[in-house]
C-alpha positions in Angstrom: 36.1 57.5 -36.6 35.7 58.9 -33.3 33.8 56.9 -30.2 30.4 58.2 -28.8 30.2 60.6 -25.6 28.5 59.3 -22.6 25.5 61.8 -20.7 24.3 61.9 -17.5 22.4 64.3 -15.6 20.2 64.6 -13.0 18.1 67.1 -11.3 16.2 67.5 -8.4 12.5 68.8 -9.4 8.5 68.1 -8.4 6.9 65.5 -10.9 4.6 68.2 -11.7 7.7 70.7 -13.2 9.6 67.5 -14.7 6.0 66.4 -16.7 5.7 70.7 -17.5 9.6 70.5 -18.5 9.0 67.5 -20.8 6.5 68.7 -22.8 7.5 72.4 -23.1 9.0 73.0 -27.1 12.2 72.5 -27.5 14.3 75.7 -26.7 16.3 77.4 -28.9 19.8 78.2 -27.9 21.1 80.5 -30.5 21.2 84.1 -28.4 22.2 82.4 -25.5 25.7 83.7 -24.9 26.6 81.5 -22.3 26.5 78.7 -25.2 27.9 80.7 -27.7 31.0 81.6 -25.4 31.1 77.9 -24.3 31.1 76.9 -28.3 34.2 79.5 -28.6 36.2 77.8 -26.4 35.5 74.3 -27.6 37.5 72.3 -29.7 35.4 70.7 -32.7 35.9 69.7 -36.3 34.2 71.9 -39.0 33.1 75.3 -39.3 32.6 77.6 -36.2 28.6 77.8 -34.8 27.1 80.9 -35.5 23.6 81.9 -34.5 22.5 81.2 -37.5 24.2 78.2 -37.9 22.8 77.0 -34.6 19.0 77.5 -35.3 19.7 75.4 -39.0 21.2 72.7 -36.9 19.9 71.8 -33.4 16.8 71.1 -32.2 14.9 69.7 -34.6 12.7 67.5 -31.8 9.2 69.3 -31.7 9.4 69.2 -27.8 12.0 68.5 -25.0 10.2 65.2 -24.5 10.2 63.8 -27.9 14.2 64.6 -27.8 14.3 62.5 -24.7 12.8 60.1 -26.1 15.0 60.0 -29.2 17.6 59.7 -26.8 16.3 56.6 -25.7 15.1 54.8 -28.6 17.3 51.5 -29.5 19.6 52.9 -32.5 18.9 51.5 -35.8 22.1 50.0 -36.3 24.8 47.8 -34.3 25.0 47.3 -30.3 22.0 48.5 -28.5 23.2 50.3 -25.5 20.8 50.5 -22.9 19.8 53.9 -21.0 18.4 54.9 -18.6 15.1 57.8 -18.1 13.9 57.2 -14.7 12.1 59.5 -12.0 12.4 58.4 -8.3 9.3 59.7 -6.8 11.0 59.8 -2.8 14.0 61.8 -3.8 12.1 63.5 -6.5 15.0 63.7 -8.4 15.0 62.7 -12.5 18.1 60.9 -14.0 18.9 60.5 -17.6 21.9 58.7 -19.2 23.0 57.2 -22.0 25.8 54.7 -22.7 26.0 55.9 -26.4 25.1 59.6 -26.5 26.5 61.1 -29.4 30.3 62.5 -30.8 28.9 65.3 -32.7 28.3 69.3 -31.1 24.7 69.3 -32.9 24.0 66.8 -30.1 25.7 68.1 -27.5 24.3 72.2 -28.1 21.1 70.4 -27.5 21.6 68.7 -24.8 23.1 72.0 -23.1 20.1 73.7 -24.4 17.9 71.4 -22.3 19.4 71.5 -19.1 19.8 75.1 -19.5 16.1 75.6 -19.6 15.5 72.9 -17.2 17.0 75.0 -14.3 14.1 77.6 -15.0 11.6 74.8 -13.5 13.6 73.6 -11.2 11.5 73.7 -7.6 13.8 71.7 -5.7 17.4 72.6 -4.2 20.3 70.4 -4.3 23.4 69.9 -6.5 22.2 69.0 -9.6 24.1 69.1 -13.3 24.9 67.4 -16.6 28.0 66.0 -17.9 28.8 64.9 -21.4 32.0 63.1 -21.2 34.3 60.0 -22.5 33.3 57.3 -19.9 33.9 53.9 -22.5 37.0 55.3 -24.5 38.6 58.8 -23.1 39.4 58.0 -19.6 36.4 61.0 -18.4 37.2 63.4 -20.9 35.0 66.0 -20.3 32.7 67.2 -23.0 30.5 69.9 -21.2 28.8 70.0 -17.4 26.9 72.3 -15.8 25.5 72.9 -13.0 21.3 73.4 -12.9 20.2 75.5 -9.8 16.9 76.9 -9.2 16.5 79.3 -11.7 20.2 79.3 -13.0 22.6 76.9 -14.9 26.3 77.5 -15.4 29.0 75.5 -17.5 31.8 74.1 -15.5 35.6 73.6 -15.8 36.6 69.9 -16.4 38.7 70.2 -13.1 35.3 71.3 -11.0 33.4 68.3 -12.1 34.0 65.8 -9.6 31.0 65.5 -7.8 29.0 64.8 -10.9 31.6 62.4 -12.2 31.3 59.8 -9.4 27.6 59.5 -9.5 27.7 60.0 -13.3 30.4 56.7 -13.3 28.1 54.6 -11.3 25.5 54.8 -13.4 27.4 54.0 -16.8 28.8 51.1 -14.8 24.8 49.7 -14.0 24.1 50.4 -17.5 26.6 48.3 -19.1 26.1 45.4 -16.1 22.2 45.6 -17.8 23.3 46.0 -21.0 25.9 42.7 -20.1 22.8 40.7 -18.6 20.6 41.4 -21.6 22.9 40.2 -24.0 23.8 37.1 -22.0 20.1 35.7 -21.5 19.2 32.8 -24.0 
């Protein structure tokens, strides 16, 4: 059995464009050749994503907002992991993470999908990305980042990660102190 991927990601956008982003449908990345190249290059169990295959399989969520909030619904079965969906109104900058994410590509293609199409909202500059990677079990193994710009995302090396990594690390650590102080109240 494998162990759940982490995610993080935050971006730098007006409430306005976040609330737009949220309820916009939930893209579809199967042309996208960024994520088809990406998907090439990735090692994965099972048969190879096609277009086709893609469209069968991701994005089943009517909008980007019901996915998020799928992310962060309690799971129906064992440990509930806490997460975290927060906007911070000064910095104008939204954060999403999740202690247990997901080990299967269906998930992750998604998730790329949406911060793909995030960057074309984006109204705000600043060094902004997502990272799907190991943080309880495979020492930071990277999954897939990118990097969301105004206008433009683009997937990153493992190696060029770093200064997602930190911030993405802090907040796993606060989530499992909450998750630790939830499960130790009477």
């Amino acid at each position: 059995m494998s162990e759940p991927s982490q995610l993080y990601a935050r971006v730098r956008l007006s409430r306005h464009r976040l609330d737009e982003f949220l309820s916009s449908a939930f893209p579809d990345p199967s042309d996208d050749e960024e994520v088809l190249t990406w998907l090439s290059k990735s090692s994965y169990y099972g048969e190879r994503y096609t277009p086709e295959s893609i469209r069968e399989r991701v994005a089943s969520d009517s909008t980007i907002g019901a996915w998020v909030d799928g992310l962060m619904a309690p799971a129906p079965h064992g440990l509930a992991m806490p997460g975290r969906n927060s906007y911070d109104d000064e910095t104008q900058t939204w954060t999403l993470a999740a202690l247990d994410f997901s080990e299967n590509y269906d998930d992750y293609v998604a998730a790329v999908a949406i911060f793909r199409e995030i960057a074309k909202l984006k109204d705000l500059t600043g060094d902004d990305g997502l990272l799907v990677y190991g943080f309880l079990f495979e020492n930071e193994h990277v999954v897939v980042a990118l990097r969301v710009a105004m206008g433009m995302s683009t997937f990153l090396e493992s190696s060029d990660v770093e200064w997602l990594l930190s911030d993405a690390n802090v907040a796993m650590e606060a989530l499992i102190a909450e998750g630790a102080a939830q499960h130790a109240e009477p």
